[in-house]
N, CA, C and O atoms as a CHARMM CRD file, in Angstrom:
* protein
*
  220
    1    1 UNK  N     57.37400  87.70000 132.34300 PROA 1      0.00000
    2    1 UNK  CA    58.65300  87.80900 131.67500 PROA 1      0.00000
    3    1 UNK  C     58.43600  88.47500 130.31200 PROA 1      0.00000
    4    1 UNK  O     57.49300  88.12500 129.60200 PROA 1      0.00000
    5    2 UNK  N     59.21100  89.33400 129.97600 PROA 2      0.00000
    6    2 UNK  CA    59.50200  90.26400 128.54600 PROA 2      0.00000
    7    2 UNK  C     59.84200  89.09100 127.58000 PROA 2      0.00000
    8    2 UNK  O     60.85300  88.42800 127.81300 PROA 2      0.00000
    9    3 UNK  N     59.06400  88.80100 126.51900 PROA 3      0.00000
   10    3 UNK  CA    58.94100  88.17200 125.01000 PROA 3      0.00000
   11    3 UNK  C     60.22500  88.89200 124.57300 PROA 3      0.00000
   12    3 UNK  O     60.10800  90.10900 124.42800 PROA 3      0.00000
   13    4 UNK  N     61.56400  88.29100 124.31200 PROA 4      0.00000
   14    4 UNK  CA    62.84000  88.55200 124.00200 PROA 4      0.00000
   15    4 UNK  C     63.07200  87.35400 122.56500 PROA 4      0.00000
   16    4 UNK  O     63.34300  86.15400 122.59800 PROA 4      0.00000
   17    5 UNK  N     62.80300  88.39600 121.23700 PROA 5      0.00000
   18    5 UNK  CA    63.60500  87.27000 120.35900 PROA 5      0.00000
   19    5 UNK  C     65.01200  86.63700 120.25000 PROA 5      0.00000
   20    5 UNK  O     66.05700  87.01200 120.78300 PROA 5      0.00000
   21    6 UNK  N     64.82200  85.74900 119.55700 PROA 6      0.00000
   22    6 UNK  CA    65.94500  84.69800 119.67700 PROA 6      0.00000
   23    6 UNK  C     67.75400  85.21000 118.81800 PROA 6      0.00000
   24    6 UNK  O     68.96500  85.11000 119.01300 PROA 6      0.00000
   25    7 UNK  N     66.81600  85.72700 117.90600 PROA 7      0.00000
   26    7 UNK  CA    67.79300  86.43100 116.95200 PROA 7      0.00000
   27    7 UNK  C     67.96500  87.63600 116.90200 PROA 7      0.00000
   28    7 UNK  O     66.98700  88.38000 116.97000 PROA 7      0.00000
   29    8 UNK  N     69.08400  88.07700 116.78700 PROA 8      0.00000
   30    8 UNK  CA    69.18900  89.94100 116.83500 PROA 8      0.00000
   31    8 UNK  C     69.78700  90.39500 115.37200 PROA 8      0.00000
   32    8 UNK  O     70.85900  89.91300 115.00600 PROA 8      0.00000
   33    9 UNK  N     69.18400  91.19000 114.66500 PROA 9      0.00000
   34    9 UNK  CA    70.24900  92.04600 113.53400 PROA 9      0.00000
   35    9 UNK  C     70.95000  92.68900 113.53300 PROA 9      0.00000
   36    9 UNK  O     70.60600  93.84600 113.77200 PROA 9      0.00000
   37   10 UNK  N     71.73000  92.54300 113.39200 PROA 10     0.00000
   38   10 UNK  CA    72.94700  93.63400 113.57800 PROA 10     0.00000
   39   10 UNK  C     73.59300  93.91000 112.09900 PROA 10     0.00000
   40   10 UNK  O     73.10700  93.22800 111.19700 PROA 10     0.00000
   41   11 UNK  N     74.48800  94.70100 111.79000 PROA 11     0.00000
   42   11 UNK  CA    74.93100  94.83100 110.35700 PROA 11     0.00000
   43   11 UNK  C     76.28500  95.68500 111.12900 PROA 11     0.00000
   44   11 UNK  O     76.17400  96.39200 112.13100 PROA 11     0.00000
   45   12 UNK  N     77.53600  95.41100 110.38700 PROA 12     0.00000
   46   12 UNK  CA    78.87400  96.22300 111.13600 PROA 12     0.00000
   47   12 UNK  C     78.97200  97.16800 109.99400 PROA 12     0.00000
   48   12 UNK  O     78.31700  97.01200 108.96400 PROA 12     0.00000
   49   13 UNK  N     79.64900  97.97200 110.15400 PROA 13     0.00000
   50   13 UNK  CA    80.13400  98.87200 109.22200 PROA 13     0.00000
   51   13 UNK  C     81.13900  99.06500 108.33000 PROA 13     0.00000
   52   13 UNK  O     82.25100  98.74800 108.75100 PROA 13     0.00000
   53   14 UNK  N     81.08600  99.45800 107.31000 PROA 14     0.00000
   54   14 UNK  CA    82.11700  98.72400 106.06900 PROA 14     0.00000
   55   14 UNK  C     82.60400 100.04000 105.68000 PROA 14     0.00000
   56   14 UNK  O     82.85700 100.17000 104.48300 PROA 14     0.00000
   57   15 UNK  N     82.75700 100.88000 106.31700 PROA 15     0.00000
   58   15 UNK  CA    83.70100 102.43900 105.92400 PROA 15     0.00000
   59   15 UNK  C     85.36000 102.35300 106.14500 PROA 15     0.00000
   60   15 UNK  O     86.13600 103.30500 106.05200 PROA 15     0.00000
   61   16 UNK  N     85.62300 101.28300 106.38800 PROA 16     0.00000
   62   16 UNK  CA    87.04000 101.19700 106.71600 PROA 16     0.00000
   63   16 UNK  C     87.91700 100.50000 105.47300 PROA 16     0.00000
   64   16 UNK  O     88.95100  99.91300 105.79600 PROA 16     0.00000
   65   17 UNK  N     87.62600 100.53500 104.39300 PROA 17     0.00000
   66   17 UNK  CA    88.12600 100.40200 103.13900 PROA 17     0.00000
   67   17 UNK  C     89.28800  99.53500 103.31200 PROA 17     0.00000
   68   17 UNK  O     89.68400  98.37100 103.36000 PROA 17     0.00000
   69   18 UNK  N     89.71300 101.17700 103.40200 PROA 18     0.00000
   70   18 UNK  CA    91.54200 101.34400 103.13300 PROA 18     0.00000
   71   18 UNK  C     92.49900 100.16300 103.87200 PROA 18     0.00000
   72   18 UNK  O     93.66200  99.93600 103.53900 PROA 18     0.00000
   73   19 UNK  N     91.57300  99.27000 105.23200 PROA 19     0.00000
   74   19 UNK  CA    92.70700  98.27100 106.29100 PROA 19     0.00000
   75   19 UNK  C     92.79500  97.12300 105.55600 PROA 19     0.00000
   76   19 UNK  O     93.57800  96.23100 105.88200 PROA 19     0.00000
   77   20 UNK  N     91.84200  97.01400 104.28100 PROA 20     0.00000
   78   20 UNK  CA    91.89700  95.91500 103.23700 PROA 20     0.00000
   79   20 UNK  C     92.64700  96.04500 102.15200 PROA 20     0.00000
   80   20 UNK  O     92.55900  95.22200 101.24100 PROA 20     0.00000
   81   21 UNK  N     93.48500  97.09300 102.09800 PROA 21     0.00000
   82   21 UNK  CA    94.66500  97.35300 101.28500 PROA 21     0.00000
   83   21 UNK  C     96.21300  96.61300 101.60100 PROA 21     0.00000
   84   21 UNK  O     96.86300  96.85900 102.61700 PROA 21     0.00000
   85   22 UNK  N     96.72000  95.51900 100.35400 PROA 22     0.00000
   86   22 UNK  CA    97.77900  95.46700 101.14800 PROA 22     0.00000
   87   22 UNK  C     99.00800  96.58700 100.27600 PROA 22     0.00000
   88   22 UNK  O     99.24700  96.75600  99.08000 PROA 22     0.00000
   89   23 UNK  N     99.69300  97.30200 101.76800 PROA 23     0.00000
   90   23 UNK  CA   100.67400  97.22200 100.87900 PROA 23     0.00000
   91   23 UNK  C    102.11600  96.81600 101.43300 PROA 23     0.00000
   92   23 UNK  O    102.28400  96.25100 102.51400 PROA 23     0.00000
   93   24 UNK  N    103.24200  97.21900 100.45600 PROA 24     0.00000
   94   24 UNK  CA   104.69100  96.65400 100.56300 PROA 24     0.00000
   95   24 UNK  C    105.38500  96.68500 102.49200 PROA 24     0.00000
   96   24 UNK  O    105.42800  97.47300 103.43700 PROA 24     0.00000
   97   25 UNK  N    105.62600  95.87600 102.29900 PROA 25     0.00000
   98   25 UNK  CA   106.17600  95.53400 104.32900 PROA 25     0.00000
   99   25 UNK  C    107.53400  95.11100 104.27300 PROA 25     0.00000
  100   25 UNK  O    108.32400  95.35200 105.18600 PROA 25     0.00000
  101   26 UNK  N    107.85100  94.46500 103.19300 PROA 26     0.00000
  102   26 UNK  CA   109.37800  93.85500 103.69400 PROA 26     0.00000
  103   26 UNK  C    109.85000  93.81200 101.63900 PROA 26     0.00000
  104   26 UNK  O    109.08900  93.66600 100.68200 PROA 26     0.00000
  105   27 UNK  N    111.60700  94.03900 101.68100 PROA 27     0.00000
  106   27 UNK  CA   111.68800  94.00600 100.54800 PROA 27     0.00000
  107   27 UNK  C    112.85000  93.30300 100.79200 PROA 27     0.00000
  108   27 UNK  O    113.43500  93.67400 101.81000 PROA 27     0.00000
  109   28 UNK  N    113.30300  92.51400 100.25300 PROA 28     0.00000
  110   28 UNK  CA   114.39000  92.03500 100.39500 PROA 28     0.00000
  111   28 UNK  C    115.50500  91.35600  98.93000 PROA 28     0.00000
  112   28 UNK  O    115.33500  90.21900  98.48800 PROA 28     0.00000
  113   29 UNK  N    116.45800  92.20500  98.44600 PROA 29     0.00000
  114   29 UNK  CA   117.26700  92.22300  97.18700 PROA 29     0.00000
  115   29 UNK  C    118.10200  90.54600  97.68200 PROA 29     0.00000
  116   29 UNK  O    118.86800  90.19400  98.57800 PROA 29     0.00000
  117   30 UNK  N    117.57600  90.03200  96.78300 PROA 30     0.00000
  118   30 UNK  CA   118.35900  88.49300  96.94000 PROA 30     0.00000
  119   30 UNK  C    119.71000  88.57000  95.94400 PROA 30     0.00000
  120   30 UNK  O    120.74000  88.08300  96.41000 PROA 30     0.00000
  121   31 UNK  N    119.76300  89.15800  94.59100 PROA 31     0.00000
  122   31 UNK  CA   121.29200  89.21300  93.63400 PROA 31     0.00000
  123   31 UNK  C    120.71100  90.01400  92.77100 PROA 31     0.00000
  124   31 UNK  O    119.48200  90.07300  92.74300 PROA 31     0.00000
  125   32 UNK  N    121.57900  90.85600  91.82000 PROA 32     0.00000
  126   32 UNK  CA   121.20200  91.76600  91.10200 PROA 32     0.00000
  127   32 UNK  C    119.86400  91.94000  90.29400 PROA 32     0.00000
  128   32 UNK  O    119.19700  92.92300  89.97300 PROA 32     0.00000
  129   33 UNK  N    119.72700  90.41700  90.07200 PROA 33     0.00000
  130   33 UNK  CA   118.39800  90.69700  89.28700 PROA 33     0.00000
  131   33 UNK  C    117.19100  90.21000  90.08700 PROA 33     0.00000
  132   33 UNK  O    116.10600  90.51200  89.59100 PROA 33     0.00000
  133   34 UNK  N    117.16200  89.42800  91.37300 PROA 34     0.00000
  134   34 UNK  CA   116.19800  88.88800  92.28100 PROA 34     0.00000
  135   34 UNK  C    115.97300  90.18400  93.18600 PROA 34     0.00000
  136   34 UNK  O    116.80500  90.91600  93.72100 PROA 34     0.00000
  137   35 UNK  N    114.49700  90.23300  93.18200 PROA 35     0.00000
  138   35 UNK  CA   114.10500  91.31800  94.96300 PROA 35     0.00000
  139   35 UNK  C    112.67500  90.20700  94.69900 PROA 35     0.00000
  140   35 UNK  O    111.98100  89.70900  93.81100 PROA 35     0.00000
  141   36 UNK  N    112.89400  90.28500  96.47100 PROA 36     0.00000
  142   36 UNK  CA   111.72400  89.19300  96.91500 PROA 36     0.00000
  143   36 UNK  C    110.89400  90.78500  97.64300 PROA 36     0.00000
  144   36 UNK  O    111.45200  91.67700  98.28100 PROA 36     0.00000
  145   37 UNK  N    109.52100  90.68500  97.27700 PROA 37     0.00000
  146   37 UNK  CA   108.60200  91.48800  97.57500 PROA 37     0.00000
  147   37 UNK  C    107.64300  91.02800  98.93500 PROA 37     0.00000
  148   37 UNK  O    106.81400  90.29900  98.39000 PROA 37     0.00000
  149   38 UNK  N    107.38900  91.04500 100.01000 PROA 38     0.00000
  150   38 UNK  CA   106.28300  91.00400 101.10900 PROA 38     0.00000
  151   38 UNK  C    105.38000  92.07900 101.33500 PROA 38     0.00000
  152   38 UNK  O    105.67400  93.21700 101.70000 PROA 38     0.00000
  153   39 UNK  N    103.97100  91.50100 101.02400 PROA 39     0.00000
  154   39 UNK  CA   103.07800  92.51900 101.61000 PROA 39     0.00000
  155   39 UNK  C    102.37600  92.31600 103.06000 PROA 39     0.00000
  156   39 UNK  O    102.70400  91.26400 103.60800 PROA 39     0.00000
  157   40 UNK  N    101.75600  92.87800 103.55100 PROA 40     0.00000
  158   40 UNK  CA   101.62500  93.29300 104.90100 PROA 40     0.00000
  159   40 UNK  C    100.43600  92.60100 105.09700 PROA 40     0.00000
  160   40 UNK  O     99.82700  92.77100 106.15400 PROA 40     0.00000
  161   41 UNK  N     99.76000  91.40700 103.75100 PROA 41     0.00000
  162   41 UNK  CA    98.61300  90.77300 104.15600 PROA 41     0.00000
  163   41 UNK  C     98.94500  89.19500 103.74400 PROA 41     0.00000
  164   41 UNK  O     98.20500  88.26300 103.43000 PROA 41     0.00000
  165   42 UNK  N    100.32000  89.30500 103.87800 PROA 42     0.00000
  166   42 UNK  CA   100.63700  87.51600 103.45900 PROA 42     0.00000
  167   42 UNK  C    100.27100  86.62000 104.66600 PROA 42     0.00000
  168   42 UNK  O    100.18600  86.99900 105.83400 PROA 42     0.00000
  169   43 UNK  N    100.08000  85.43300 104.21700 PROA 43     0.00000
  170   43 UNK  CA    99.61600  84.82000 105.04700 PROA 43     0.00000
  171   43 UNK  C    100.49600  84.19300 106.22200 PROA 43     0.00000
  172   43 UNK  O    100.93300  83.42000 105.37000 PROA 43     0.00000
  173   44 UNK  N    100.91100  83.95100 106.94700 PROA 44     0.00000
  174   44 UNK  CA   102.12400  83.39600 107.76200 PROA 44     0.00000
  175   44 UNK  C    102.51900  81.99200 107.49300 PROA 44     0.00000
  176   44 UNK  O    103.44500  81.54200 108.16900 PROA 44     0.00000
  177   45 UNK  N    102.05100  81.36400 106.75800 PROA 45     0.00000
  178   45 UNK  CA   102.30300  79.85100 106.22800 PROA 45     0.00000
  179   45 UNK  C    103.42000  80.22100 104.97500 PROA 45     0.00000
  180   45 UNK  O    104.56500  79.78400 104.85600 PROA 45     0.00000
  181   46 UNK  N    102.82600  80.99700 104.25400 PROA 46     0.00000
  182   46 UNK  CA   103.33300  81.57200 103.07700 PROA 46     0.00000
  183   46 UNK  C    104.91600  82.03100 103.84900 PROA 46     0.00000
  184   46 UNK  O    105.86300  81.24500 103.85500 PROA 46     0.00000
  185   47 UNK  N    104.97900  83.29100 104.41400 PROA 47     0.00000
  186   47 UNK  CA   105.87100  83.71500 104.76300 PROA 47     0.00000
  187   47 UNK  C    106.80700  83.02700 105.50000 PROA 47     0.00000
  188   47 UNK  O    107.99000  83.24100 105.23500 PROA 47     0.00000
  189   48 UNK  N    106.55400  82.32100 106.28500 PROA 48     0.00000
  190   48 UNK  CA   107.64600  80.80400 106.64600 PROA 48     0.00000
  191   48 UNK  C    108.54700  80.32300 105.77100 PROA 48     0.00000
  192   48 UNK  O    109.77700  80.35300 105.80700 PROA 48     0.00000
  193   49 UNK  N    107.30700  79.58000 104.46100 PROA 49     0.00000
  194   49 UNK  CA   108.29200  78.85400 103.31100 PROA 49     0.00000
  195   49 UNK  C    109.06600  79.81400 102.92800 PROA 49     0.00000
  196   49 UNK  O    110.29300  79.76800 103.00800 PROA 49     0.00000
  197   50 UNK  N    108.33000  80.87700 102.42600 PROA 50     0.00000
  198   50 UNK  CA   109.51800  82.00200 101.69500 PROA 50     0.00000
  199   50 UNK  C    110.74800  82.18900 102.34500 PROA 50     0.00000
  200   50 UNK  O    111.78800  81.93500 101.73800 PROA 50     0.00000
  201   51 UNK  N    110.76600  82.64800 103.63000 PROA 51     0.00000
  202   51 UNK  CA   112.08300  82.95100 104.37100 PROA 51     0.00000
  203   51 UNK  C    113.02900  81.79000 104.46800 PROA 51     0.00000
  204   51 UNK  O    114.25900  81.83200 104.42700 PROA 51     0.00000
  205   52 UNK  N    112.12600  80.58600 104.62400 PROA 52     0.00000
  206   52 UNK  CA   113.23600  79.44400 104.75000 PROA 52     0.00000
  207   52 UNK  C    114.05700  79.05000 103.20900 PROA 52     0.00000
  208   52 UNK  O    115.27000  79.22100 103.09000 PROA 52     0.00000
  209   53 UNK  N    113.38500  78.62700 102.33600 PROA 53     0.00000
  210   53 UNK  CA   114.20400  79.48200 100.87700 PROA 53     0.00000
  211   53 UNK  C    114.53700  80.20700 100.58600 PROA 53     0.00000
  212   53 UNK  O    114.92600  80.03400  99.43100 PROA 53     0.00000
  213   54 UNK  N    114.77400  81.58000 101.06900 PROA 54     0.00000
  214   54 UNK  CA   115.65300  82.61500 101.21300 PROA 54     0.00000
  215   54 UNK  C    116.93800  82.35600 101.87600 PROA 54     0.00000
  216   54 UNK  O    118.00700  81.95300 101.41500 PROA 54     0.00000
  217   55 UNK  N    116.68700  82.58500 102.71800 PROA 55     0.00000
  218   55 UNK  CA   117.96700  82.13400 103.49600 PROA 55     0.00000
  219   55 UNK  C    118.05200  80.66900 104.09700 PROA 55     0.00000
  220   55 UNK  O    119.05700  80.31000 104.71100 PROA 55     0.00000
């Protein structure tokens, strides 16, 4: 039988920057002086409460 180590190295690649950017996804004007801002990396716990105090 082939001597097969246990552990392998691997390393992924970190050229993809930019998918760690958040930006603007949802805007929503609540009264003249309120705008509620969403970005596209909120968390979904977050975004629950918010909407349910919104509307």
């Amino acid at each position: 039988m082939e001597d097969k180590p246990d552990v392998v190295h691997f390393q992924m690649d970190q050229t993809k920057s930019r998918l760690s950017e958040a930006t603007k996804a949802l805007q929503i004007k609540i009264s003249n002086e309120k705008t509620v801002i969403v970005y596209n990396r909120v968390n979904s716990y977050i975004l629950d409460a918010l909407l349910k105090a919104v509307f």
